[in-house]
MDTraj code that builds the backbone (N, CA, C; nanometers):
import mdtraj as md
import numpy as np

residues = "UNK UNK UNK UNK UNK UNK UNK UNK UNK UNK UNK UNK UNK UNK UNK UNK UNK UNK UNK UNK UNK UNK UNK UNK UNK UNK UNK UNK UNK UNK UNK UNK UNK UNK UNK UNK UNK UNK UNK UNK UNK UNK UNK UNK UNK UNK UNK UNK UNK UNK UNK UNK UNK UNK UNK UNK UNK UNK UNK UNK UNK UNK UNK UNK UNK UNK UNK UNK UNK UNK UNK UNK UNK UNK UNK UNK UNK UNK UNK UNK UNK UNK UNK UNK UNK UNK UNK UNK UNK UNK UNK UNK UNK UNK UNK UNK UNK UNK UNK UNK UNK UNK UNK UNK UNK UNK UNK UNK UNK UNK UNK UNK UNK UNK UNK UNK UNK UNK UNK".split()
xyz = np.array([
    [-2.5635, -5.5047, -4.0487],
    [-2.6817, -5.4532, -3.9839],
    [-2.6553, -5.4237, -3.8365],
    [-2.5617, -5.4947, -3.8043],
    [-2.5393, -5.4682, -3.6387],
    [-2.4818, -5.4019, -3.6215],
    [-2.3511, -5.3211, -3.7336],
    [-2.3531, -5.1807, -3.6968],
    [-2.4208, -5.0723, -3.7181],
    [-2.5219, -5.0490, -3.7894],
    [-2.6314, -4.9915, -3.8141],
    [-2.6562, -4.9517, -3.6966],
    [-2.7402, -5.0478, -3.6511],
    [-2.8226, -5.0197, -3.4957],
    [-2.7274, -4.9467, -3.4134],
    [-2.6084, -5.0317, -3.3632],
    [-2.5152, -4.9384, -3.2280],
    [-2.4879, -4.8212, -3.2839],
    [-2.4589, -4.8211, -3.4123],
    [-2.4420, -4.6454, -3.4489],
    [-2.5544, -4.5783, -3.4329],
    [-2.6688, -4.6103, -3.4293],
    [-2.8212, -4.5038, -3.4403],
    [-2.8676, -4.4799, -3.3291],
    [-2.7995, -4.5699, -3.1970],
    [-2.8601, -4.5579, -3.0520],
    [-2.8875, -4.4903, -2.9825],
    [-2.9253, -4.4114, -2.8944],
    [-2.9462, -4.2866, -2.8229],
    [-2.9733, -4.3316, -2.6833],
    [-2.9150, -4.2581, -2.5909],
    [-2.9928, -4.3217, -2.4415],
    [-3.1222, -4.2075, -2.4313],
    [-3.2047, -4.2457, -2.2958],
    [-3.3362, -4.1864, -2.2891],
    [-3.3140, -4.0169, -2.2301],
    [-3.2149, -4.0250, -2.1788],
    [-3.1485, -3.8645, -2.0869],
    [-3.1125, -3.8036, -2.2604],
    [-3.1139, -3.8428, -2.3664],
    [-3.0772, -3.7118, -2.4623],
    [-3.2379, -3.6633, -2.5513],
    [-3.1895, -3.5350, -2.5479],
    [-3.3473, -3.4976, -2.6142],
    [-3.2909, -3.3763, -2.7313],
    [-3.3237, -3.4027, -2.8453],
    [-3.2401, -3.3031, -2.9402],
    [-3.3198, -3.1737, -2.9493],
    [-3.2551, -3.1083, -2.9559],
    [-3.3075, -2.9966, -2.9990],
    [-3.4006, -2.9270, -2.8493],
    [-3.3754, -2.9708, -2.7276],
    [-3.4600, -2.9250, -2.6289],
    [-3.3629, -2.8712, -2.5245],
    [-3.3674, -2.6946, -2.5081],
    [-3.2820, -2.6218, -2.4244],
    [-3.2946, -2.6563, -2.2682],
    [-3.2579, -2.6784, -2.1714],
    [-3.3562, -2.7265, -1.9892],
    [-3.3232, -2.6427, -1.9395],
    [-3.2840, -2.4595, -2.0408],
    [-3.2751, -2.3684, -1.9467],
    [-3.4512, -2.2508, -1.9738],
    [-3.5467, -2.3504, -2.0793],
    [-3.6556, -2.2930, -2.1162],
    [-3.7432, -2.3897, -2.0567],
    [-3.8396, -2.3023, -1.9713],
    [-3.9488, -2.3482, -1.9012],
    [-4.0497, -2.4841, -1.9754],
    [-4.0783, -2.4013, -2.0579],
    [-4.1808, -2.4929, -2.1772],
    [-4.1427, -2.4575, -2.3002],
    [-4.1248, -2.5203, -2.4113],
    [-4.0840, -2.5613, -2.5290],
    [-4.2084, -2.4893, -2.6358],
    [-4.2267, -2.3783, -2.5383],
    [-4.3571, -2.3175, -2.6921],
    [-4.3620, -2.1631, -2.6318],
    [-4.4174, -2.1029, -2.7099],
    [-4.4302, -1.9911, -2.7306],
    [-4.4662, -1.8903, -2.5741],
    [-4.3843, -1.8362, -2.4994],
    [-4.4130, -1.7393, -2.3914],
    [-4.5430, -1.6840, -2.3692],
    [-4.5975, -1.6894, -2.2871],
    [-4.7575, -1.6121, -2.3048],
    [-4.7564, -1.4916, -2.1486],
    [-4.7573, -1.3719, -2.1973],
    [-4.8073, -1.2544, -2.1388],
    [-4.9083, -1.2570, -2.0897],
    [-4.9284, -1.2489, -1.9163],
    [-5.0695, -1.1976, -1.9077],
    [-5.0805, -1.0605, -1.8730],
    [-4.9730, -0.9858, -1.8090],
    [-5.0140, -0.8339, -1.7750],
    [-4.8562, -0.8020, -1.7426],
    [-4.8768, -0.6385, -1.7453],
    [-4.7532, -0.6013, -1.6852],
    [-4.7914, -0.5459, -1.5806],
    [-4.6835, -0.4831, -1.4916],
    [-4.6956, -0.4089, -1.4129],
    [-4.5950, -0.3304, -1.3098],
    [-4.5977, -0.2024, -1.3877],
    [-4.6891, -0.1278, -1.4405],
    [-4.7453, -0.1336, -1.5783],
    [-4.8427, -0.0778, -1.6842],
    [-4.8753, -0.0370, -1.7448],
    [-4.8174, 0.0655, -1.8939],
    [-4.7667, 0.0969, -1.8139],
    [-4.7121, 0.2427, -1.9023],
    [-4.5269, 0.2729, -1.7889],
    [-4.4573, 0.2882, -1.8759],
    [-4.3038, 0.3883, -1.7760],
    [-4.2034, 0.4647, -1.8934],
    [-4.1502, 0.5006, -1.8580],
    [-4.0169, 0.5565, -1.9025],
    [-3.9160, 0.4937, -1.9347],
    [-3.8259, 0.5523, -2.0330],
    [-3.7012, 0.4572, -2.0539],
    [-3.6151, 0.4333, -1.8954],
    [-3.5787, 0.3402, -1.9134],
    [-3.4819, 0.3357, -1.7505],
    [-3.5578, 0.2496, -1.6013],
    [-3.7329, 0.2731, -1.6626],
    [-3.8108, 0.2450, -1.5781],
    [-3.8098, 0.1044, -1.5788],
    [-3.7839, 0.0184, -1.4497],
    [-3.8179, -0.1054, -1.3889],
    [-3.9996, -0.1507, -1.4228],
    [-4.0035, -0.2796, -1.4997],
    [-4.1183, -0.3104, -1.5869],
    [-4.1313, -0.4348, -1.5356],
    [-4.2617, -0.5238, -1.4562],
    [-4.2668, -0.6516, -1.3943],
    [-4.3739, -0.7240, -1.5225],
    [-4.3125, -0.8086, -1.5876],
    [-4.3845, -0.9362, -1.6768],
    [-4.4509, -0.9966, -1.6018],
    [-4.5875, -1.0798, -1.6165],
    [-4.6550, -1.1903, -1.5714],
    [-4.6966, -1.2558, -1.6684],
    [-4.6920, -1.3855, -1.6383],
    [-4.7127, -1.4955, -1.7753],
    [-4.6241, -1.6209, -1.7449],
    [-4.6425, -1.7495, -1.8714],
    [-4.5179, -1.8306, -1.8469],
    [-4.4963, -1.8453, -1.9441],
    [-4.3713, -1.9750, -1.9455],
    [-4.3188, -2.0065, -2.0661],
    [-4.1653, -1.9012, -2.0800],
    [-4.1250, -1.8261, -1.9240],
    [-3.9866, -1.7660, -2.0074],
    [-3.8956, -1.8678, -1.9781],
    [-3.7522, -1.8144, -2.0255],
    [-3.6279, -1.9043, -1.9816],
    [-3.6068, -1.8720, -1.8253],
    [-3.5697, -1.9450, -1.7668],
    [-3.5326, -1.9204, -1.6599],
    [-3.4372, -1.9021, -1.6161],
    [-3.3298, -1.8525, -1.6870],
    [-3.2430, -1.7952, -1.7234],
    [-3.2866, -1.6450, -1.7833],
    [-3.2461, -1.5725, -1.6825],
    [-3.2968, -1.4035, -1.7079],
    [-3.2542, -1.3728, -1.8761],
    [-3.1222, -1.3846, -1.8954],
    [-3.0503, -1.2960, -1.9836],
    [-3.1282, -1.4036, -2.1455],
    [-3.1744, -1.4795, -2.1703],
    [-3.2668, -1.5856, -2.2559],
    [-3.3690, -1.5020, -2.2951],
    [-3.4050, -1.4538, -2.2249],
    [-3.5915, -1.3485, -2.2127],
    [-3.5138, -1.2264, -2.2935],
    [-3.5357, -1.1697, -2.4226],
    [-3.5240, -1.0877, -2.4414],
    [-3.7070, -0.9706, -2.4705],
    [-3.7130, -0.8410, -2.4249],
    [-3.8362, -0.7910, -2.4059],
    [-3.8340, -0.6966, -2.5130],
    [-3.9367, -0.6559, -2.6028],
    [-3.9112, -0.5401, -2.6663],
    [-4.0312, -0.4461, -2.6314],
    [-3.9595, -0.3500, -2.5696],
    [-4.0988, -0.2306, -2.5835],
    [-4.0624, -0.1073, -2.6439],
    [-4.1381, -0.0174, -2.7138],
    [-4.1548, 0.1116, -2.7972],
    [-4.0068, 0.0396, -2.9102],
    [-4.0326, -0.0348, -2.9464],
    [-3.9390, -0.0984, -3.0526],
    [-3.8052, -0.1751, -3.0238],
    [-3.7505, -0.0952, -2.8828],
    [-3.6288, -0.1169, -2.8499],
    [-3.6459, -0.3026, -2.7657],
    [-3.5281, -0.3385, -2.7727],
    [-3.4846, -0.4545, -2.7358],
    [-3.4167, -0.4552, -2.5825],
    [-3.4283, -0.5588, -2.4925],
    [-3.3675, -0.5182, -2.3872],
    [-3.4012, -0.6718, -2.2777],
    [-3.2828, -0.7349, -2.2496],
    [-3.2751, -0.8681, -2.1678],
    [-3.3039, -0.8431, -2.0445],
    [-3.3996, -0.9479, -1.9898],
    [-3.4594, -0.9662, -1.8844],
    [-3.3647, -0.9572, -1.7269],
    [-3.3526, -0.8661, -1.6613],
    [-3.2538, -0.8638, -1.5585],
    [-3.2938, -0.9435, -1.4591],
    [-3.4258, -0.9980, -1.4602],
    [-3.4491, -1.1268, -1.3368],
    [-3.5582, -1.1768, -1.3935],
    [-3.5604, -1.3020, -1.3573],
    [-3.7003, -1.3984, -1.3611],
    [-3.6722, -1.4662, -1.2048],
    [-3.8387, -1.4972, -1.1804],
    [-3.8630, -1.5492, -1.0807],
    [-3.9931, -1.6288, -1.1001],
    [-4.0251, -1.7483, -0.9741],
    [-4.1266, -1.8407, -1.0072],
    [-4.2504, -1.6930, -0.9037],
    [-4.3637, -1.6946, -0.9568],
    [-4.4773, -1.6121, -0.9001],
    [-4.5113, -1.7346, -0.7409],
    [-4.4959, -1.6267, -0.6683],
    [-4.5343, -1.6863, -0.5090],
    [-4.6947, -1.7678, -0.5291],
    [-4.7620, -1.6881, -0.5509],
    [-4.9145, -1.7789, -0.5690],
    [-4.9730, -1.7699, -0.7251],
    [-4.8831, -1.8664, -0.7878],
    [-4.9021, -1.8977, -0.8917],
    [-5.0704, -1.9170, -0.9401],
    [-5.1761, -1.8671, -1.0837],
    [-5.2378, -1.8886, -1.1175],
    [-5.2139, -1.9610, -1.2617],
    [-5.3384, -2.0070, -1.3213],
    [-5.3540, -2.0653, -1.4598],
    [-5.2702, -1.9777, -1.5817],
    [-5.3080, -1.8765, -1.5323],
    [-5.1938, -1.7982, -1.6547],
    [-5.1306, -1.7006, -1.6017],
    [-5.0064, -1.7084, -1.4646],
    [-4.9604, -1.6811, -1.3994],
    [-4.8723, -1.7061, -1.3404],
    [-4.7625, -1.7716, -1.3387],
    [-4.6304, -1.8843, -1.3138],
    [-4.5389, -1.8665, -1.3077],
    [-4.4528, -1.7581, -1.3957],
    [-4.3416, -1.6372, -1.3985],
    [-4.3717, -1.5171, -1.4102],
    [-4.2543, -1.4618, -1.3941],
    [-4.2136, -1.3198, -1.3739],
    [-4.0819, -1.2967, -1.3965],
    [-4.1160, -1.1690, -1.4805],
    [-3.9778, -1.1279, -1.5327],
    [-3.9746, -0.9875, -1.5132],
    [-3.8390, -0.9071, -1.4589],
    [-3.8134, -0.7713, -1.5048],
    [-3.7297, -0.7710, -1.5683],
    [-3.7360, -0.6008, -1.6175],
    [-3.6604, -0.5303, -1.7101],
    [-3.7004, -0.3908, -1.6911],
    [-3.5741, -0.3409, -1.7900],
    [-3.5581, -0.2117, -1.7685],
    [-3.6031, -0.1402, -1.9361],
    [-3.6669, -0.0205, -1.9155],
    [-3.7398, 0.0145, -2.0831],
    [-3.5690, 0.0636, -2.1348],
    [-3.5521, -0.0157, -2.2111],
    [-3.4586, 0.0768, -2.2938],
    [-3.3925, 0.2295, -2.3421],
    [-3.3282, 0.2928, -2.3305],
    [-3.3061, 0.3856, -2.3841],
    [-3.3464, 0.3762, -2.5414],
    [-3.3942, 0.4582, -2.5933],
    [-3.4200, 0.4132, -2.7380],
    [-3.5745, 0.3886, -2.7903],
    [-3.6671, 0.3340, -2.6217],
    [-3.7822, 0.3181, -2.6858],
    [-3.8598, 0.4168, -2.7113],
    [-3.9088, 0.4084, -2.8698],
    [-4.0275, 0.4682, -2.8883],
    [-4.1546, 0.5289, -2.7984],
    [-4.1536, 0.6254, -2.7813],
    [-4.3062, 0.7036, -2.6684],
    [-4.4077, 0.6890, -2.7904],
    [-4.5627, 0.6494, -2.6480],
    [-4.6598, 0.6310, -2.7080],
    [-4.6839, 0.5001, -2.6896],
    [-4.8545, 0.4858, -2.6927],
    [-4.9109, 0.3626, -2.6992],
    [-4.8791, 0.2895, -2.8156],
    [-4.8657, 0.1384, -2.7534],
    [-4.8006, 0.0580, -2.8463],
    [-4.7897, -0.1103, -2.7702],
    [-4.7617, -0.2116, -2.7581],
    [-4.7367, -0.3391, -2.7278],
    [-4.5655, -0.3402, -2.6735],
    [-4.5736, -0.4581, -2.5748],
    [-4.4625, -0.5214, -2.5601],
    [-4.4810, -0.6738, -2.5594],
    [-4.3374, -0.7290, -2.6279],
    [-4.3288, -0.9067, -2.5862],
    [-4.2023, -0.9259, -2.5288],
    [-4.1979, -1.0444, -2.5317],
    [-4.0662, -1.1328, -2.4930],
    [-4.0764, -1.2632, -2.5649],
    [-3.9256, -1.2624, -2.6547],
    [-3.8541, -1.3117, -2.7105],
    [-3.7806, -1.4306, -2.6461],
    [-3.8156, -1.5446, -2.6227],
    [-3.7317, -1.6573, -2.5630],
    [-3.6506, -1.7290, -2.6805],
    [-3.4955, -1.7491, -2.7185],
    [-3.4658, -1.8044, -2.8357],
    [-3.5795, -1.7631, -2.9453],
    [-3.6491, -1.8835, -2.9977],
    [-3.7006, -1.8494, -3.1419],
    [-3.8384, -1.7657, -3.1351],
    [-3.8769, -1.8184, -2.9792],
    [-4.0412, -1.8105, -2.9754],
    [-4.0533, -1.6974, -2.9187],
    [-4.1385, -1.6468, -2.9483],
    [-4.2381, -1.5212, -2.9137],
    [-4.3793, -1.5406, -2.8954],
    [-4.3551, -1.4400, -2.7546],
    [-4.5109, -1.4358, -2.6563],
    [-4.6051, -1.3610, -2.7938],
    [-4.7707, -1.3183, -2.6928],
    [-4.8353, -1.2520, -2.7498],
    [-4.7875, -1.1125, -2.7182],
    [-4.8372, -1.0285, -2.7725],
    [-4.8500, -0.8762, -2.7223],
    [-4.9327, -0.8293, -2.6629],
    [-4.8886, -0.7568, -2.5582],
    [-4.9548, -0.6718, -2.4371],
    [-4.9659, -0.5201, -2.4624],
    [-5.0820, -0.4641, -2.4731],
    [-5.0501, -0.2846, -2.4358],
    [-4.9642, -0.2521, -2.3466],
    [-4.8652, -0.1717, -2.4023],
    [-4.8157, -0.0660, -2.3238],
    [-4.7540, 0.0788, -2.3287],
    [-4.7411, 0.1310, -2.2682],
    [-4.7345, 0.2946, -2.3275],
    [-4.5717, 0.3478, -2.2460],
    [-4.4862, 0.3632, -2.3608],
    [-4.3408, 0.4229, -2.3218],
    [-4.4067, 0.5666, -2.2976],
    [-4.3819, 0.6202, -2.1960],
    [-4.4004, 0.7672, -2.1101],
    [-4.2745, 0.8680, -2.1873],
    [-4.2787, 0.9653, -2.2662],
    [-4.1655, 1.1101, -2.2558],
    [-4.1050, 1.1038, -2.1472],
])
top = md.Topology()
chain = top.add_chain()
for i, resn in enumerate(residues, 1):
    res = top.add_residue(resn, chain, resSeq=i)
    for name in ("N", "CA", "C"):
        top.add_atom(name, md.element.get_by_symbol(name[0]), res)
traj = md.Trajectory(xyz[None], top)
């Protein structure tokens, strides 16, 4: 029995399954972009929390296409649903037309936001 126990031990610094390069351990939440609507190529500012803080972690999809977060930052005057910020660039590839974007942290996924890839 007493090797039982020393084999099953764990100190309090290990936590399984928990990344410490992700803000919070649940699902990303969107509150706005800004801008609204751009072009492929076009520079796109996230607001919300819950990304990695680790840029390249945040993956964004808008007009279908996929595309990693080239910066996150903590929001200067943080609100209740307001805490990060992330850019990116619209993909080559995305779909034109009204439609949603999220971000993809590892498993979890935000809500969806309107947004409109521009011709």
């Amino acid at each position: 029995m007493i090797i039982f126990l020393l084999g099953c031990g764990s100190s309090a610094t290990e936590t399984a399954g928990f990344d410490p390069s992700v803000s919070i351990q649940a699902s990303p939440f969107i509150n706005r972009s800004a801008p609204t609507s751009g072009r492929s190529g076009d520079t796109i500012t996230l607001f919300g929390f819950g990304f990695s803080n680790e840029a390249p972690n945040n993956i964004v999809t808008a007009g279908g296409a996929a595309a990693t977060a080239a910066s996150y930052s903590l929001v200067a005057s943080p609100t209740s649903s307001e805490i990060e910020s992330l850019t990116f660039t619209i993909p080559t590839g995305a779909a034109t037309g009204a439609g949603n974007l999220f971000v993809t942290v590892f498993e979890n996924t935000s809500n969806a936001v309107s947004f409109t890839v521009n011709p």
